[in-house]
C-alpha positions in Angstrom: 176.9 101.4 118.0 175.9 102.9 121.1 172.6 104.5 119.7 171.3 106.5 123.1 175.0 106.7 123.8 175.9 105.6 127.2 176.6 108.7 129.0 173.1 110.1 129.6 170.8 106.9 129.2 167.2 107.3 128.7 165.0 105.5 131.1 162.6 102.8 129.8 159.3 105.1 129.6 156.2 103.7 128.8 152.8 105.7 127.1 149.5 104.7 126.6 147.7 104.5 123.3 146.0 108.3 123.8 148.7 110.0 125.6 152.4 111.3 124.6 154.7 110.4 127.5 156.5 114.0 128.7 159.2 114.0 126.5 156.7 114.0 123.7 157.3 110.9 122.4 154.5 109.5 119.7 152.6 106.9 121.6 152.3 103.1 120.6 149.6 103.4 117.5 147.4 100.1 116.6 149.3 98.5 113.4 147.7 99.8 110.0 147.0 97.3 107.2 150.5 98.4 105.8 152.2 96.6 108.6 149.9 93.3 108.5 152.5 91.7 105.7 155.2 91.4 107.5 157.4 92.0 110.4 159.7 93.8 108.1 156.7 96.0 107.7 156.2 96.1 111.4 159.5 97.6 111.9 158.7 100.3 109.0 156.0 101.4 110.9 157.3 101.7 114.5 160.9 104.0 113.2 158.1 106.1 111.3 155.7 106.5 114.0 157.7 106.0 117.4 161.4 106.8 116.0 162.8 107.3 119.3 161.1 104.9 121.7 163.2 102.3 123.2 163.1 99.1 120.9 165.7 97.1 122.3 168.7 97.1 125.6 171.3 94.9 125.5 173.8 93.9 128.6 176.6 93.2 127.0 178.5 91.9 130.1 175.5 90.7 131.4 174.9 93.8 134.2 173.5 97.2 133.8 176.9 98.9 134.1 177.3 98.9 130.1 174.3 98.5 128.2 173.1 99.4 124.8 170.3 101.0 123.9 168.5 101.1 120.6 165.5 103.1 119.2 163.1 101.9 116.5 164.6 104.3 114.5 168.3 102.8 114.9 167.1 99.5 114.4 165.5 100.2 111.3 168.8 102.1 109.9 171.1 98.9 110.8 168.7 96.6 109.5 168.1 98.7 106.6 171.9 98.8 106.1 172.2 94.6 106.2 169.5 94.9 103.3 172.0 96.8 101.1 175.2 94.9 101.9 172.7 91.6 100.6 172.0 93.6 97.7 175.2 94.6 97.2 176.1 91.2 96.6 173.4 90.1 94.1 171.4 88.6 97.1 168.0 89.2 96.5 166.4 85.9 97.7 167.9 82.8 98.5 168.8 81.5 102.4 170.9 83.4 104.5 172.6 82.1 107.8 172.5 84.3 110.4 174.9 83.0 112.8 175.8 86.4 115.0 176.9 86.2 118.8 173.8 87.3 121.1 173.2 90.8 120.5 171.7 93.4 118.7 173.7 93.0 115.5 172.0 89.7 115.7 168.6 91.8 115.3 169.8 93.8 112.8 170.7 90.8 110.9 167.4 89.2 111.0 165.3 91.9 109.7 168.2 92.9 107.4 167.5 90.2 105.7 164.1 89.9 105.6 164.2 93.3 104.4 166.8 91.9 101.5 164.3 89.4 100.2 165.8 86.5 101.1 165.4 83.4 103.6 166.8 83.8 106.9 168.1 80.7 109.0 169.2 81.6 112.7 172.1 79.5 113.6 174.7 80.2 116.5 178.4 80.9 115.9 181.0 77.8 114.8 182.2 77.9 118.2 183.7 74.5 119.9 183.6 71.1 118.1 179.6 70.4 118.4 178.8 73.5 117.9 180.7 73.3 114.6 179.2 70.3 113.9 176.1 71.5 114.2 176.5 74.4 112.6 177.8 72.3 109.4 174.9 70.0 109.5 172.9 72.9 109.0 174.6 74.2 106.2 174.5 70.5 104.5 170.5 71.0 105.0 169.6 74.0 104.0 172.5 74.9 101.7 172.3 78.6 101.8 174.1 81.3 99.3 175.5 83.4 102.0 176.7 83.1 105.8 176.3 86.0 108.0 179.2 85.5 110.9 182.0 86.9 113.2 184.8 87.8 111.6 187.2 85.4 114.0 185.6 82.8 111.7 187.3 84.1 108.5 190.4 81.9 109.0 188.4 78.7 109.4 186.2 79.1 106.0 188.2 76.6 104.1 188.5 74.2 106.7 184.2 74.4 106.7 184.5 74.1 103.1 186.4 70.8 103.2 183.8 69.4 105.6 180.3 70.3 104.0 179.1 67.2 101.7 180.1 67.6 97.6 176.1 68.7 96.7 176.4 71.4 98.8 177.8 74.5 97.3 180.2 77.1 99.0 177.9 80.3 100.7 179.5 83.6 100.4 181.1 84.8 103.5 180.1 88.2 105.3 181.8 89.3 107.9 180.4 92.9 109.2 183.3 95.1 110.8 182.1 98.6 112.6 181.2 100.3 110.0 178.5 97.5 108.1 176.0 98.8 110.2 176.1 102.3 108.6 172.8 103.4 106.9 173.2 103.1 102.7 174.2 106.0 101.2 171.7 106.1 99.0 168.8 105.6 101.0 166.9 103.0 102.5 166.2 99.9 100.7 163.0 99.6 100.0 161.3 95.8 101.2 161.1 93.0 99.4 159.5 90.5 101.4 159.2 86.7 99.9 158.5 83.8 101.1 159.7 82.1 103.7 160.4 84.4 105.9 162.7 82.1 108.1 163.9 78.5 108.6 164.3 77.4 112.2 166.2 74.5 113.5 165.1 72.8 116.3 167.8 72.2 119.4 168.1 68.6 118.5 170.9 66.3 117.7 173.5 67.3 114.8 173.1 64.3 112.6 169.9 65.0 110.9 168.3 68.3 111.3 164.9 69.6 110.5 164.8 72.5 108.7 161.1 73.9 109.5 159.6 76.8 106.9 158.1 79.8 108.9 156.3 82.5 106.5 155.6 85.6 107.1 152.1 85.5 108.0 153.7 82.2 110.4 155.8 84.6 112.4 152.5 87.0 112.2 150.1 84.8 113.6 152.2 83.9 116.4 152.8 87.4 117.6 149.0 87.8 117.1 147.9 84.8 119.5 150.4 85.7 122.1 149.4 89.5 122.4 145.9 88.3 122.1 147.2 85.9 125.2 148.9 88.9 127.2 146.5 91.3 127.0 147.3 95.2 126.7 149.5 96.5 129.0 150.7 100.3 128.5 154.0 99.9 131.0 155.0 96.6 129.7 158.8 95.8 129.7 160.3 92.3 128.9 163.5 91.1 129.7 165.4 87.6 127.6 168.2 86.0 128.3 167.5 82.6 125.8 169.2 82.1 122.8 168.1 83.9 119.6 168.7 81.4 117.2 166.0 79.1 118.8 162.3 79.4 118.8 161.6 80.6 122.2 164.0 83.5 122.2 163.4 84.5 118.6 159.8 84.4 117.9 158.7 84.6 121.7 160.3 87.8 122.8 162.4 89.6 120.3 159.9 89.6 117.3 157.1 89.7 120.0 158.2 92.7 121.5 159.0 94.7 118.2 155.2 93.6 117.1 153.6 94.3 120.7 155.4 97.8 120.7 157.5 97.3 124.1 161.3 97.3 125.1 162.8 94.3 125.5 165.7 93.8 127.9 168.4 91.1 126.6 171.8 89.5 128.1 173.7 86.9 126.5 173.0 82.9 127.7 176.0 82.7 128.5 176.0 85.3 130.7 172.8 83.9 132.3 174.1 80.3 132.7 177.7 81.4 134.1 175.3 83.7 137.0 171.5 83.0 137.2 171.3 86.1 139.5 171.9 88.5 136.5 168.5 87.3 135.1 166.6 88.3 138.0 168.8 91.8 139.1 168.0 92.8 135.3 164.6 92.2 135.6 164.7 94.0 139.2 167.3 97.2 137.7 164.4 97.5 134.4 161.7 97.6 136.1 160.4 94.4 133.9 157.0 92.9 133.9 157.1 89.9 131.5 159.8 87.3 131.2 160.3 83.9 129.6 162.2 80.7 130.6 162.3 76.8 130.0 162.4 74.8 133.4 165.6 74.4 134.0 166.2 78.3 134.6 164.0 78.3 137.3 165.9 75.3 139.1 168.8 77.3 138.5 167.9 80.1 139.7 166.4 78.5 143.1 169.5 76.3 143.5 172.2 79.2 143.0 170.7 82.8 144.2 172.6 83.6 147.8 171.2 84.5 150.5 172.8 87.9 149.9 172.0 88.4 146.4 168.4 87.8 146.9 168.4 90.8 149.3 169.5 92.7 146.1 166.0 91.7 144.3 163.0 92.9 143.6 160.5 90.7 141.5 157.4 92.7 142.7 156.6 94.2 138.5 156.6 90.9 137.3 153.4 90.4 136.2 153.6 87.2 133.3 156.2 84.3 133.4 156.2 81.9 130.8 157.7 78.6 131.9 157.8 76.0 129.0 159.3 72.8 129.3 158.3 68.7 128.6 155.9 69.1 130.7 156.1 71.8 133.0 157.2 70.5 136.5 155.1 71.6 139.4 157.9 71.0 141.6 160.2 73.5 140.0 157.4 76.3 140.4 156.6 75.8 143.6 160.6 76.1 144.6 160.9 79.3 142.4 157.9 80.5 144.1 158.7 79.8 147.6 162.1 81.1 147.0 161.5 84.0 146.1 158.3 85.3 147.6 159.9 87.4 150.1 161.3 89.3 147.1 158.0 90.5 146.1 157.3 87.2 143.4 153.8 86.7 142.5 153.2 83.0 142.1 149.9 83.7 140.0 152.3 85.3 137.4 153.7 82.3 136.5 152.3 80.9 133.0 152.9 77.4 132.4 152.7 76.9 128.4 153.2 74.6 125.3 154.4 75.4 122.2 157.0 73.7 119.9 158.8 75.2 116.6 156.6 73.5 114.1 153.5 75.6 115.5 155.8 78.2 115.3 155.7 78.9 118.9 152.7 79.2 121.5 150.0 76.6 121.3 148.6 77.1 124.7 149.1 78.6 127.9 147.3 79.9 131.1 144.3 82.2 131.3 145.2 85.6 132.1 142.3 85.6 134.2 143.4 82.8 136.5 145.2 83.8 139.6 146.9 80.1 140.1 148.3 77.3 138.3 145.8 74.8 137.2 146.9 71.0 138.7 144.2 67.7 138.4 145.4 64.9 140.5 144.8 62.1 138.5 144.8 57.9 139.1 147.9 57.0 138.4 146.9 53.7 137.6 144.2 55.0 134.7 147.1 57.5 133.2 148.7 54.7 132.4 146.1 53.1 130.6 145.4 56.3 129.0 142.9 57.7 131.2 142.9 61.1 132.7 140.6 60.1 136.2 140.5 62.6 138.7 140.8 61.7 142.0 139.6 64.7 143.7 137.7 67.7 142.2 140.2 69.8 140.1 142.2 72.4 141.8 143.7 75.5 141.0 146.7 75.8 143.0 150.5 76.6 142.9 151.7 73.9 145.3 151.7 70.6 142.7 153.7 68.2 142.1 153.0 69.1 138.2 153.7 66.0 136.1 155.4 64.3 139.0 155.0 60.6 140.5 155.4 60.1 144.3 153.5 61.7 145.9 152.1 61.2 149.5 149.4 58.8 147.7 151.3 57.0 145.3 148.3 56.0 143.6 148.0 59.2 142.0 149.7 62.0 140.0 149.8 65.8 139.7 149.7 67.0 136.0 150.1 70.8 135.5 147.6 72.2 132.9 149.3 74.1 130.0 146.3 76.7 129.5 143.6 77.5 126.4 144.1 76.9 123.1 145.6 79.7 121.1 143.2 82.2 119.5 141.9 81.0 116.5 143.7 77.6 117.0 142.3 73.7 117.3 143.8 71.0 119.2 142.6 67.6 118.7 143.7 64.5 120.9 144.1 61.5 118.6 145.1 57.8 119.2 148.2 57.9 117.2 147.5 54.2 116.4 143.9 54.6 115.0 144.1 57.9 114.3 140.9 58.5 116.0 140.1 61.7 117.7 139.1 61.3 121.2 137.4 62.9 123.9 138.1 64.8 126.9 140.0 63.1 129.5 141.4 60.2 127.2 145.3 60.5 126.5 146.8 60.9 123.0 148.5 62.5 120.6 148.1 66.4 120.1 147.5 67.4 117.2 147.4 70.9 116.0 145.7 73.5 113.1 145.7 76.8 112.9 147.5 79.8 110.8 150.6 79.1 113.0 151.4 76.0 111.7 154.3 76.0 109.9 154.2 75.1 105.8 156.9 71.9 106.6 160.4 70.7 106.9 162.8 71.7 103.9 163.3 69.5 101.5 161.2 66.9 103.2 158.2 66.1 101.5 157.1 63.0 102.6 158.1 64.0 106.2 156.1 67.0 105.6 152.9 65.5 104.3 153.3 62.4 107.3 153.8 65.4 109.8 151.5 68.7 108.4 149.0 67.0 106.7 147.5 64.6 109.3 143.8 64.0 108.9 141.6 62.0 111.7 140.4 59.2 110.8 136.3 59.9 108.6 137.3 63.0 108.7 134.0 64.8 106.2 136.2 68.1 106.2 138.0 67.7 103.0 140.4 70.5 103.9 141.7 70.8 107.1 144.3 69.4 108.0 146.5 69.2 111.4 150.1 69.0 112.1 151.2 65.9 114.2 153.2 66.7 117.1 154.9 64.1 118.3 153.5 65.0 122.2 151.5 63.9 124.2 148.3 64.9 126.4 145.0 65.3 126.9 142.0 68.2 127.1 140.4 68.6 130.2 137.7 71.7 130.6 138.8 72.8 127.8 142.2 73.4 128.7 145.6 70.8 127.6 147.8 69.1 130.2 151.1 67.5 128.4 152.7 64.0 129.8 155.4 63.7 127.2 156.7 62.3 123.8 154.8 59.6 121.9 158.7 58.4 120.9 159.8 58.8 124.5 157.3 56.6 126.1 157.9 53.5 128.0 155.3 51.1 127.4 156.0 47.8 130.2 153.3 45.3 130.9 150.8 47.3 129.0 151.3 50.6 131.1 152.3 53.9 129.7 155.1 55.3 131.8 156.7 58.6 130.5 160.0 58.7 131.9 159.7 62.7 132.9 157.5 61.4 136.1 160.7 58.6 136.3 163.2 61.4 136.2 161.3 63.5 138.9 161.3 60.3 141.1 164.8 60.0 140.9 165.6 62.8 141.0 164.6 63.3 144.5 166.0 60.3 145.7 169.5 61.8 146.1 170.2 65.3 146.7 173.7 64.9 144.7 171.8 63.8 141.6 171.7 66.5 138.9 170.1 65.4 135.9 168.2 62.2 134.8 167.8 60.3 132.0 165.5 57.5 131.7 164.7 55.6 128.5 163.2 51.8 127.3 165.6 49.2 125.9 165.1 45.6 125.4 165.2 43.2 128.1 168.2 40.8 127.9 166.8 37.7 128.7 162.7 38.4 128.3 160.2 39.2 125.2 159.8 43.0 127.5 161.4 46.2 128.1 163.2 47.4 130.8 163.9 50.9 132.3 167.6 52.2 131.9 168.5 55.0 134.0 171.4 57.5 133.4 172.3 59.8 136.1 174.6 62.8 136.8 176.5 62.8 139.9 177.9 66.3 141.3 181.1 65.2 143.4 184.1 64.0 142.5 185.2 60.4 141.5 186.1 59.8 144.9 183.0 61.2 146.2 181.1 58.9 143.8 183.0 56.4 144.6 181.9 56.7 148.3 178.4 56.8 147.9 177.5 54.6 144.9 175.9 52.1 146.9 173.6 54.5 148.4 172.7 56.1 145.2 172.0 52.8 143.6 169.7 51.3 146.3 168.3 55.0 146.4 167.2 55.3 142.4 166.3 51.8 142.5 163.5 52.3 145.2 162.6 55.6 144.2 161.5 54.1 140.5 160.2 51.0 141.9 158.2 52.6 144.8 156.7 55.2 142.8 156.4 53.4 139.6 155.9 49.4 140.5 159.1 49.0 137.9 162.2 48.0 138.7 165.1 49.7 136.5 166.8 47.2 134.7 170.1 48.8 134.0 171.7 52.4 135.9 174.8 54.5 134.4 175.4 57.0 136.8 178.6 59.4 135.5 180.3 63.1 135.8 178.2 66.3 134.7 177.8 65.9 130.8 176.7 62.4 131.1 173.1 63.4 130.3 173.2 64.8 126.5 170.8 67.7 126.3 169.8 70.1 123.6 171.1 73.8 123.7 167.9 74.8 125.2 168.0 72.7 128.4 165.7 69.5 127.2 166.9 65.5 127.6 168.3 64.1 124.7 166.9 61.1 125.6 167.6 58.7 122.2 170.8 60.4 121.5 171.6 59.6 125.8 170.2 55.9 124.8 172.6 55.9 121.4 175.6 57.0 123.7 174.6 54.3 126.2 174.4 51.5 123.9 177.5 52.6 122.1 179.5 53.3 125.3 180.3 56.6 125.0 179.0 57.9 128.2 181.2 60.0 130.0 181.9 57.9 133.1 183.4 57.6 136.4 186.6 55.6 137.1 185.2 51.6 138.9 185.1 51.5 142.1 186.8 48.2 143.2 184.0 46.1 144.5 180.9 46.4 143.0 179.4 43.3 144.2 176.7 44.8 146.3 175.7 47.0 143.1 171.6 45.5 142.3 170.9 43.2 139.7 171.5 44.6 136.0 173.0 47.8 137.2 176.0 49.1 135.3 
């Protein structure tokens, strides 16, 4: 599987669109019209015209000592070879689960079945109880004829079978061994590409997944935008550690790179979360210049990194860092950027964003052309209300507080701007209520159009048609319609700055309060605090909500133990200082307390579920409790 082999590796080289580099490699060509119908088609073209560049390097220990190179022309064959063990089988069309470890094989699976004619549906391996769990869920949904997994799993198919609902039927099993990756034969397969192309799950809770339907020209557009985003760059080399069963790691670097024409370096996220550092010494050992991350990789990475290990770094190529997250935090750039500036890091390559699956991926994100992050300090007071009033004149700067309350002035707040639209994109901001579109500087819900937009959730039609076919309200376009998406933000200058989740928000008193800014605040109110949870239930006693806090403690039981009066009176001030809200109710517990998704976002109703059921993991009482505040748990 080796492809270059791993005795005499080939460096990443990188050509220009006139030039052969000096090994007389063919350079990167503009796509013909052949390969504007599908990736599939994409990947036709580069193994014909660039056989042997460098498509993909994979770490698979999560270093450089061991890695795996393949060429366009590799790719193609193992792809090509997934194709014609589908065929093989009488599967021609139909879903196909593609639930691979991390890898390459993973790649090969995709496009092999794309290539096959059938449906893929990225999933991650049955590993662990809610991992299986979801991984059944997902099965129940979409109900596929064939599952593409690990052979370890082979003992374990009946005991699936037994769990999957009566309506769904039983998928064939594949389980490649070495030699499944093989080229056919009898030649290549030739493509049959039909529609969808793919069904992506969101990294949501398992008990009732979303099964969203990405065509081709979906998975198309959203390369398009983003390379249209980027700009051209001849030496470009991208490195990925996220998951490639989810949106952000599928569609916004492995299927972007293969479209764009540029090696992409990937380790396992497993690999990344066990070390942080490997993400940054791969991107300093491959000489990469574009990267991708949610939030909470960049906390890592500026909580963890030695001393030591940073002197090991160089971040100097880096020239574009997405950072996506709900919304981006200020405050995690500006300690990523101050950590490692003497490393050579750019802070104007960072590139706050917003995308979500049912767009496909990339709504918006910042101008290339701007050196800094875009922050407006807002009344904190009128954000509430729904009002986006600036305070000062709008700055362009990389020392926010992005989204965060508290600051010195707790009258106001630092929002991050998530960029322009996406090329040949719309965003409206509606009131979700009246369904009214509003205008700049007044907060709703974002609503979205374009050829990115997905064509809806499986097997969900009235979903579909609530959530894909919004129309404002006297609308005199009898055509377009938008998809609805759930978030929440407004257009300033032309540009969108997130606040959070229409289902998220906590409305008290008439105020809008999205409990990211709540988490921030807490967060710093403790610096043995990990991760934060804050949500709306109803008072006990009054016709009102109340804030309920959940909190992660680092230390020990003891340790907890020791310092739970602090943290109490801490969180408590820090909410009501910064927010003029006392919270009613506080659950503070070991790490794992705060559910989140696979991709490093709050669970917040499934956290609020747990609560109310009592299922939060917990720390042993402490004896006297009797100085705890009012309503705290």
């Amino acid at each position: 599987m080796g492809g270059w082999g791993l005795g005499v590796r080939p460096q990443i080289t990188h050509v220009s669109h006139t030039q052969t580099d000096p090994e007389g490699r063919i350079p990167v060509s503009p796509l013909p019209p052949s390969a504007h119908t599908s990736l599939v088609h994409v990947l036709e073209h580069r193994a014909t015209r660039t056989p042997d560049r460098l498509a993909f390097r994979f770490l698979p220990d999560g270093t450089g000592d061991h890695p795996i190179d393949w060429t366009y022309r590799e790719l193609a064959d193992r792809a090509g070879a997934v194709a014609a063990h589908l065929n093989e089988r009488g599967l021609t069309q139909g879903h196909v689960v593609l639930a691979l470890d991390p890898g390459l094989d993973y790649v090969a699976g995709l496009f092999g079945i794309m290539q096959a004619g059938c449906t893929a549906v990225p999933c991650f391996p049955p590993f662990g109880r809610r991992a299986t769990a979801r991984f059944l869920s997902v099965l129940d949904d979409c109900n596929p004829r064939a599952v593409l997994t690990d052979p370890r799993f082979a003992p374990q198919v009946d005991h699936f079978h037994q769990q999957l609902t009566p309506t769904t039927e039983h998928p064939q099993w594949i389980f490649p061994e070495p030699d499944f990756y093989q080229p056919p034969a009898n030649g290549p397969v030739p493509s049959r590409v039909v529609e969808p192309a793919l069904i992506q799950y969101s990294s949501g809770s398992t008990g009732d997944p979303k099964g969203i339907v990405l065509t081709h020209e979906n998975l198309l557009s959203n390369c398009r935008v983003l390379d249209t985003h980027m700009g051209y760059e001849e030496d470009r080399v991208g490195c990925s550690w996220l998951p490639p069963y989810h949106d952000m790691g599928l569609m916004g670097t492995i299927m972007l790179a293969l479209h764009g024409g540029w090696p992409l370096v990937m380790l396992s996220p497993i690999h990344f979360v066990q070390d942080p550092y490997r993400w940054l010494k791969a991107i300093t050992d491959h000489k990469v210049t574009i990267s991708v991350g949610p939030n909470f990789a960049f906390d890592l990475c500026a909580q963890n990194i030695t001393d030591e290990e940073l002197t090991t770094l160089d971040l100097s190529r880096l020239r574009q860092v997405f950072c996506g997250s709900e919304p981006v935090s200020g405050n995690t750039m500006e300690r990523f950027e101050e950590r490692f500036a003497p490393v050579g890091f750019d802070p104007g390559s960072l590139i706050p964003c917003y995308g979500l699956a049912e767009a496909t991926l990339f709504v918006s994100g910042k101008p290339e052309t701007a050196d800094t992050i875009r922050t407006e300090q807002l009344d904190k007071t009128a954000l509430e209300q729904g009002h986006a009033h600036r305070t000062h004149p709008h700055s362009d700067a990389a020392d926010s507080d992005g989204a965060d309350s508290g600051a010195a002035d707790t009258g106001t707040v630092k929002v991050v701007s998530c960029g322009i639209i996406a090329d040949g994109h719309e965003v409206l901001i509606v009131d979700p209520h009246t369904l009214t579109p509003l205008p700049d500087g007044e907060s709703g819900e974002i609503w979205v159009n374009g050829p990115s937009v997905a064509a809806g959730y499986l097997g969900r039609p009235e979903l579909t048609a609530r959530t894909f076919g919004a129309r404002p309200a006297h609308a005199t376009d009898d055509h377009r319609t938008y998809l609805r998406t759930g978030d929440l933000g407004f257009l300033l200058d032309a540009e969108l700055f997130v606040t959070g989740r229409l289902k998220d928000l906590i409305v008290i008193s008439g105020r809008n309060l999205h409990p990211q800014d709540i988490e921030h605040s807490v967060l710093r109110a403790h610096q043995d605090l990990r991760r934060i949870a804050a949500f709306a239930l109803p008072h006990a006693t009054r016709d009102e909500e109340e804030v309920v806090l959940v909190a992660e403690f680092r230390g020990t039981a003891r340790e907890f133990a020791a310092q739970e009066k602090e943290l109490l009176e801490k969180m408590t001030a820090a909410v009501t200082e910064d927010h003029g809200v006392r919270p009613g109710r506080i659950h503070i517990g070991p790490p794992g307390c705060v559910l989140m998704t696979t991709s490093g976002k709050v669970r917040r109703r499934d956290t609020r579920k747990a609560y109310l059921d009592g299922t939060l993991k917990t720390f042993p009482a402490p004896a006297d409790t009797a100085a705890a505040p009012a309503g705290v748990s």
